[in-house]
C-alpha positions as CSV (number, residue, x, y, z in Angstrom):
1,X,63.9,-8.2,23.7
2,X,62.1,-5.2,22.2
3,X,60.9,-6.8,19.4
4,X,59.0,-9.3,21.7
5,X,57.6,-6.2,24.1
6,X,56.4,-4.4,20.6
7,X,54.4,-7.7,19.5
8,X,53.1,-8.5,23.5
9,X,51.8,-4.9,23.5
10,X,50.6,-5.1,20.3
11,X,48.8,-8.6,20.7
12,X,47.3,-7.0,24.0
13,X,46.2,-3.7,22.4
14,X,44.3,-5.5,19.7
15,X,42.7,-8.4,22.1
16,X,41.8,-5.1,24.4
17,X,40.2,-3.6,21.6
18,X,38.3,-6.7,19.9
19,X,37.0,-7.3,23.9
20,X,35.6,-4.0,24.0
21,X,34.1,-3.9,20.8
22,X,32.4,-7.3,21.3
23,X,31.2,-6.3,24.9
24,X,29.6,-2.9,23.2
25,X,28.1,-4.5,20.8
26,X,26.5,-7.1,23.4
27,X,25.4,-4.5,25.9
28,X,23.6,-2.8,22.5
29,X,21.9,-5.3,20.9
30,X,18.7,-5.4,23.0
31,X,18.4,-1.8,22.9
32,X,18.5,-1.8,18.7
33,X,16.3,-5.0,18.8
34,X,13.7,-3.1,21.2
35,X,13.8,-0.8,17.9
36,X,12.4,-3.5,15.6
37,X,8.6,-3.5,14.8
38,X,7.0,-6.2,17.0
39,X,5.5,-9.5,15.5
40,X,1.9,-8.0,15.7
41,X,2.9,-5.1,13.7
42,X,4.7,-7.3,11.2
43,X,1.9,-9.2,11.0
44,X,-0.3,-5.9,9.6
45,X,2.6,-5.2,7.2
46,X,0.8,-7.5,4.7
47,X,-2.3,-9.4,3.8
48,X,-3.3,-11.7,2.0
49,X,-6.9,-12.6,-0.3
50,X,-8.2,-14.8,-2.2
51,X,-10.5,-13.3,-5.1
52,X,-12.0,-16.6,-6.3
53,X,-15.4,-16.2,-4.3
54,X,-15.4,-12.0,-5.9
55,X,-17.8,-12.2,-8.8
56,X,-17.1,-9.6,-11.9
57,X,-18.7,-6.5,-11.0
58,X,-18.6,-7.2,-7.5
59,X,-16.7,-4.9,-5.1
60,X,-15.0,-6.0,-1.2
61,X,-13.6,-4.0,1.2
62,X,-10.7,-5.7,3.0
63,X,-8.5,-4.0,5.7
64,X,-5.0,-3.4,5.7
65,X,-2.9,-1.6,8.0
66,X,-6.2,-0.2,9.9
67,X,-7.2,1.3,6.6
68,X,-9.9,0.2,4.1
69,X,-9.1,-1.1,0.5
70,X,-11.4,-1.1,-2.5
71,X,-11.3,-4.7,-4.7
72,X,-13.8,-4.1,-8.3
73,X,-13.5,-6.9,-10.1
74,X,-14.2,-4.4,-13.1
75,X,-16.5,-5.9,-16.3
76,X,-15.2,-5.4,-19.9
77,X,-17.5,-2.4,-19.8
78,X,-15.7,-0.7,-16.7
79,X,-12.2,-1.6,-18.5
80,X,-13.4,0.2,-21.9
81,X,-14.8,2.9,-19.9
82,X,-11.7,3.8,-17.7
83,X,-9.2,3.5,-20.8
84,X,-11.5,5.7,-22.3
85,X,-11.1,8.5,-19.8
86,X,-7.6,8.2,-20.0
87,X,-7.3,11.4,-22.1
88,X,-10.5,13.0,-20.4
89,X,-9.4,16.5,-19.8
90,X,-12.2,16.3,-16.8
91,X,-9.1,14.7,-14.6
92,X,-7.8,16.9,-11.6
93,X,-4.9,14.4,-11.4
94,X,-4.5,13.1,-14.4
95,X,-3.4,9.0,-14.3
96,X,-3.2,6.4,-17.4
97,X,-5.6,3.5,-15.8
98,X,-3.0,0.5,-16.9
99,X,-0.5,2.3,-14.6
100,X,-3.1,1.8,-11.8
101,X,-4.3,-1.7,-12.4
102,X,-1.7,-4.6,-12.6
103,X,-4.5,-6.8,-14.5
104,X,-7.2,-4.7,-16.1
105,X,-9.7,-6.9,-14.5
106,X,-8.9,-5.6,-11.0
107,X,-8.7,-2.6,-9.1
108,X,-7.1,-2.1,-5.7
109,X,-7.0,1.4,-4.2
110,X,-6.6,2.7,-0.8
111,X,-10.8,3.8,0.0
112,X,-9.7,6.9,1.6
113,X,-10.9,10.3,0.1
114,X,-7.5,12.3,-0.3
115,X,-9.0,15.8,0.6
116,X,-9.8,14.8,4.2
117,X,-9.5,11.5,4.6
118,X,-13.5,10.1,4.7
119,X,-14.2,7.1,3.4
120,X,-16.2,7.2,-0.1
121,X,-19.5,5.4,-0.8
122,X,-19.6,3.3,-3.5
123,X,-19.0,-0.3,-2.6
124,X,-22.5,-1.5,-1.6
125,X,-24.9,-2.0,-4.3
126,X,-27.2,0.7,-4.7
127,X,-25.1,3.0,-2.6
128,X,-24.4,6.6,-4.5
129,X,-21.1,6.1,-7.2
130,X,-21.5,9.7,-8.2
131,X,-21.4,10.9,-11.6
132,X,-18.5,8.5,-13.1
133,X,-19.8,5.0,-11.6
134,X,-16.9,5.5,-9.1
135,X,-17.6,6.4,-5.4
136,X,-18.6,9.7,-4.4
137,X,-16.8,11.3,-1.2
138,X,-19.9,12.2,1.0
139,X,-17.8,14.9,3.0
140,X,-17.4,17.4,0.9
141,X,-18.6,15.8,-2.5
142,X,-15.5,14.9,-4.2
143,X,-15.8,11.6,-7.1
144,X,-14.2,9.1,-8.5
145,X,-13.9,6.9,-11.5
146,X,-14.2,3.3,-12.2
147,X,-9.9,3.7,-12.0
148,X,-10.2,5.4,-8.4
149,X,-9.1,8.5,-10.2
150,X,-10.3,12.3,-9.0
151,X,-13.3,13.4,-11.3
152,X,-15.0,16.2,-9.1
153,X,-14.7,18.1,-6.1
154,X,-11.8,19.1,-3.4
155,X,-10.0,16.0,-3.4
156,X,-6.9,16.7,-5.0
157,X,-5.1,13.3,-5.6
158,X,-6.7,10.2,-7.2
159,X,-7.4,7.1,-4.5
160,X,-3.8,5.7,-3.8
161,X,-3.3,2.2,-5.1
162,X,-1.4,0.6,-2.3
163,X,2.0,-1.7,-3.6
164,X,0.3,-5.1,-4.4
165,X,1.6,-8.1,-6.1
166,X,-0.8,-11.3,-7.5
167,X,0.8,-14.3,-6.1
168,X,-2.1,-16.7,-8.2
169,X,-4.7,-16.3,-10.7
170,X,-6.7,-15.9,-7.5
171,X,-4.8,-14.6,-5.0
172,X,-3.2,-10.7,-4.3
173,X,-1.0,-10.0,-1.4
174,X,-1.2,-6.3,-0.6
175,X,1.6,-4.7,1.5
């Protein structure tokens, strides 16, 4: 008879305890779900675009997470340029450009001056590049290279390039 009590208890303990764990996990799960990002944030968390239409030497603007990014479809010129520099000792934050650019070609960096956080001139034609053929930080002066990299000025970090992958010949996916 006490062999049968032991296993009823036991079998009661264990179906007492798996019932309670169950039931917690139930009365949690909208609370951890409320904790998930919602769709229209998930929806910022990448883009998508197509870079057929960009001519070389042109420059876009796209947005991403609220923030501007830089596209320079560079020429053969900007290329041999910004692998030139690479050993410039004129760079505050000194970067090899092939470990910026995933294809020489193109450039994709975050358009946010990283002293205060302006936004850099330099993507319309004609608009001031400053002294490298970069963009040029009207805040507080600070410039950039063809690469995005810190040339002049207070800025103390080069553009950020954002984590990008090409999903085509033509197509980048940023986020």
């Amino acid at each position: 008879m006490e062999q049968d009590g032991a296993t009823r208890r036991d079998f009661l303990f264990y179906a007492t305890t798996a019932t309670g764990v169950v039931g917690t996990g139930l009365a949690l799960w909208p609370f951890i779900s409320f904790m998930n990002p919602a769709a229209d944030t998930r929806a910022l968390a990448s883009t998508e675009i197509d870079l057929a239409p960009v001519a070389l030497g042109q420059r876009i603007t796209v947005s991403w997470q609220g923030k501007p990014v830089f596209i320079v479809h560079r020429t053969a010129a900007q290329i041999h340029q910004a692998e030139a520099d690479d050993t410039s000792p004129g760079l505050l934050d000194p970067e090899r450009d092939e470990d910026r650019v995933q294809k020489p070609e193109w450039l994709i960096v975050i358009g946010i001056c990283t002293h205060l956080g302006c936004i850099p001139q330099g993507q319309a034609p004609g608009s001031n590049r400053g002294q490298w053929g970069g963009w040029f930080c009207p805040c507080h002066g600070s410039q950039y290279d063809i690469s995005g990299r810190v040339r002049h000025g207070p800025a103390p970090k080069n553009l950020v390039v954002p984590k990008y992958v090409f999903r085509s010949k033509d197509t980048v996916k940023i986020g």
